[in-house]
C-alpha positions as CSV (number, residue, x, y, z in Angstrom):
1,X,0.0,0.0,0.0
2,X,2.5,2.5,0.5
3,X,4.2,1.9,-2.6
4,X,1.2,2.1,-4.2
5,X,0.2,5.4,-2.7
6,X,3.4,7.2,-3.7
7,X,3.6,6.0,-7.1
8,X,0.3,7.2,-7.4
9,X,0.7,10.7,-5.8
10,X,-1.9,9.9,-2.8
11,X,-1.0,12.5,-0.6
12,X,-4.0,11.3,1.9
13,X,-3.2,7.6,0.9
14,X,0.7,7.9,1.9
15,X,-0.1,10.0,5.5
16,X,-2.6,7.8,6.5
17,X,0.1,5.1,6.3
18,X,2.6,7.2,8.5
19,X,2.4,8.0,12.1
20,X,1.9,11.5,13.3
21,X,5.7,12.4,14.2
22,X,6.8,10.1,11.5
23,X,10.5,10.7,11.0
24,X,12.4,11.2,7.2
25,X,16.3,10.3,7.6
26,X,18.2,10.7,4.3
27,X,22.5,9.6,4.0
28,X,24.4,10.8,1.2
29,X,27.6,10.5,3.3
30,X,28.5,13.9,1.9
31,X,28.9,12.1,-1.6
32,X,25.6,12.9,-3.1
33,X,22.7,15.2,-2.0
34,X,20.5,14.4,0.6
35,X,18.4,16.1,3.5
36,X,20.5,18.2,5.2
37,X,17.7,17.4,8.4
38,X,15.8,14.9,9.5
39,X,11.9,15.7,8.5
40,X,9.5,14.9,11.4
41,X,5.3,15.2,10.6
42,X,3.4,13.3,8.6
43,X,2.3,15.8,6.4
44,X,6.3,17.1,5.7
45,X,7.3,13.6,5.1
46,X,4.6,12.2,3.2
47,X,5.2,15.4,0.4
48,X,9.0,14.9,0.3
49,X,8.3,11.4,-0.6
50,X,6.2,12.5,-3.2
51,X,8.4,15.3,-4.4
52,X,11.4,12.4,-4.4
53,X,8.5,10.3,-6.8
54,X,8.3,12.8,-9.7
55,X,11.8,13.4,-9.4
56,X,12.4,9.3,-10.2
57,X,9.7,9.2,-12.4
58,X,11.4,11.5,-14.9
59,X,14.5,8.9,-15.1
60,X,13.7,7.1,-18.1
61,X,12.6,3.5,-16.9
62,X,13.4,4.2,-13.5
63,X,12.0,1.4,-10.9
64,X,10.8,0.8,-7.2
65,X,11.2,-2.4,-6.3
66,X,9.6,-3.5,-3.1
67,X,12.9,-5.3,-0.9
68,X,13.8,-6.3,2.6
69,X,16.1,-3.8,4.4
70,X,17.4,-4.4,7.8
71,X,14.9,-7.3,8.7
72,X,11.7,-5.0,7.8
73,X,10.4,-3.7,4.5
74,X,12.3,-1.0,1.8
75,X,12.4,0.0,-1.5
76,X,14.7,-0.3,-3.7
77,X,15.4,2.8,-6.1
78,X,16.9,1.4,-9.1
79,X,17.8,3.7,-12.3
80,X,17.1,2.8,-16.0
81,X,20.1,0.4,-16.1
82,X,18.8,-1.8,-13.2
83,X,21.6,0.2,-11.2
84,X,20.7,1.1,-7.4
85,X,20.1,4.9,-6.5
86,X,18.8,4.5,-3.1
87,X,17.3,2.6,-0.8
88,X,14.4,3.5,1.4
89,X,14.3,1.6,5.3
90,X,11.0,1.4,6.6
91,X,10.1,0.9,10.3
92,X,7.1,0.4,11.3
93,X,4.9,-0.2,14.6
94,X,1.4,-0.2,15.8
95,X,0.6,-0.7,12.4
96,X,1.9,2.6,11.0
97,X,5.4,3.7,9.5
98,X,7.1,5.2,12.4
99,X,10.6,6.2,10.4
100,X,11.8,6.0,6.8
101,X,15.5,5.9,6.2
102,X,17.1,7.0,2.8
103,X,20.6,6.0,2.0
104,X,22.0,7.4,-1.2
105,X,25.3,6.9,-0.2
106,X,27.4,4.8,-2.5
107,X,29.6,3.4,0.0
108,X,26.6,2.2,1.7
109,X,24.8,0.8,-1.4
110,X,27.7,-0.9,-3.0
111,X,27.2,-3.8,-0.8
112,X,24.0,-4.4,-2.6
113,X,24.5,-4.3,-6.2
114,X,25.7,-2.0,-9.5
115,X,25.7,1.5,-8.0
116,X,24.0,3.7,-10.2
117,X,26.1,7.6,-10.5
118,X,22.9,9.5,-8.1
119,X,24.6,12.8,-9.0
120,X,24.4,12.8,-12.6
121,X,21.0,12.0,-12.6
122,X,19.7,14.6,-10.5
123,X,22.4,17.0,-10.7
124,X,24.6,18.6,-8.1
125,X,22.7,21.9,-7.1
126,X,19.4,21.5,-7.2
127,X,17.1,23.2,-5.0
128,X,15.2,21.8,-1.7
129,X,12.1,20.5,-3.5
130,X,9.8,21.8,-0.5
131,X,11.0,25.4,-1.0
132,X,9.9,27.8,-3.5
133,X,12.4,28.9,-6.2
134,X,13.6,32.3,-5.4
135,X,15.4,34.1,-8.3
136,X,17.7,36.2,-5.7
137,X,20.0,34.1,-3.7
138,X,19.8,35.0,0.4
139,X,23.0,35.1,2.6
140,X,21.6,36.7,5.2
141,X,18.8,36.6,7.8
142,X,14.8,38.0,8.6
143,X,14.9,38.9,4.7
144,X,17.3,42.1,5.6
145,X,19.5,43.5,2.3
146,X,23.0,44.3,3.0
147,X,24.3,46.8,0.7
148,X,27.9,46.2,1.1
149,X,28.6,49.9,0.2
150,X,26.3,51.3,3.2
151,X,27.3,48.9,5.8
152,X,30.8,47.2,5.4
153,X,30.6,45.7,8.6
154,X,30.1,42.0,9.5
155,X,27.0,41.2,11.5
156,X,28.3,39.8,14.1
157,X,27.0,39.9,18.0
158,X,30.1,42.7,18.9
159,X,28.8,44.7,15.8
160,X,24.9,44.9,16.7
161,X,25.9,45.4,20.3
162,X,27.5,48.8,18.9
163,X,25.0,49.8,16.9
164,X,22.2,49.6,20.0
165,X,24.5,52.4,21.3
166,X,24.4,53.1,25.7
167,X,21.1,53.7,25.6
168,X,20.3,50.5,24.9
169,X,20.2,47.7,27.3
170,X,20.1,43.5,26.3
171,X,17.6,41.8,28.3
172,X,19.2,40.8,31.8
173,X,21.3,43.0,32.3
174,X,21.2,45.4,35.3
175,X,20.2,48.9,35.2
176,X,23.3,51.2,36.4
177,X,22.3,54.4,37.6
178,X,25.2,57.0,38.0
């Protein structure tokens, strides 16, 4: 059933599979992309996997195959070659999927078969799939601009404290009165 309802895009389908704090792990070993973070919620998880189905299906012949991973049920993530892209861990308990593992690593999946090559399928930069594409790169926090000619210094703690001026107290400290 749960292969079934991601192939299939079931977004109600796949969450009523998971538990509520359902937990996403993905491994790339620092070799290939994967979630930087663990995702915790059904509802995060269960569109990620989703997201992660479109993105196979566009691999031309690209196939799931249902497996056995660590003594409990996986997926198998194999490319149009029959080579191995990732494999997905499931745990479940109580009758629900408690935590998915992803391993893309291919030190991890050589073990298993023909490694596929996971970054030149999907490419080295591509955006988090559960963030909107944003023309204008961010470096910096709360959405501020820095214009490097009106403010050449770094924002650092020292550098805001300076800027509050004397009048200006950080919460916890004492009031001095002269």
């Amino acid at each position: 059933m749960f292969l079934a309802a991601a192939q299939q895009g079931d977004l109600a389908g796949l969450e009523a599979l998971l538990a509520h704090d359902v937990v996403l792990t993905g491994d790339g070993g620092g070799k290939v992309p994967a979630l930087a973070r663990s995702l915790r919620g059904r509802n995060r998880v269960a569109r990620m996997l989703l997201t992660w189905m479109r993105v196979v299906a566009r691999l031309p012949d690209s196939t799931l195959r249902p497996t056995e991973m660590n003594g409990g049920p996986g997926v198998m993530v194999l490319d149009g070659q029959q080579r191995l892209i990732s494999v997905w861990s499931l745990e479940i308990a109580g009758g629900e999927i408690r935590s998915i593992s992803s391993v893309v690593n291919p030190d991890k999946l050589a073990h298993l078969g023909v490694v596929g090559d996971f970054a030149s399928l999907f490419g080295p930069h591509r955006p988090r799939p559960d963030t909107p594409i944003d023309p204008q790169p961010h470096t910096h926090n709360q959405g501020e601009h820095h214009d490097p000619g009106k403010n050449p210094e770094p924002r650092t703690h020292r550098a805001r404290r300076a800027r509050r001026g004397p009048a200006t107290r950080r919460l916890g400290e004492a009031r001095r009165d002269p």
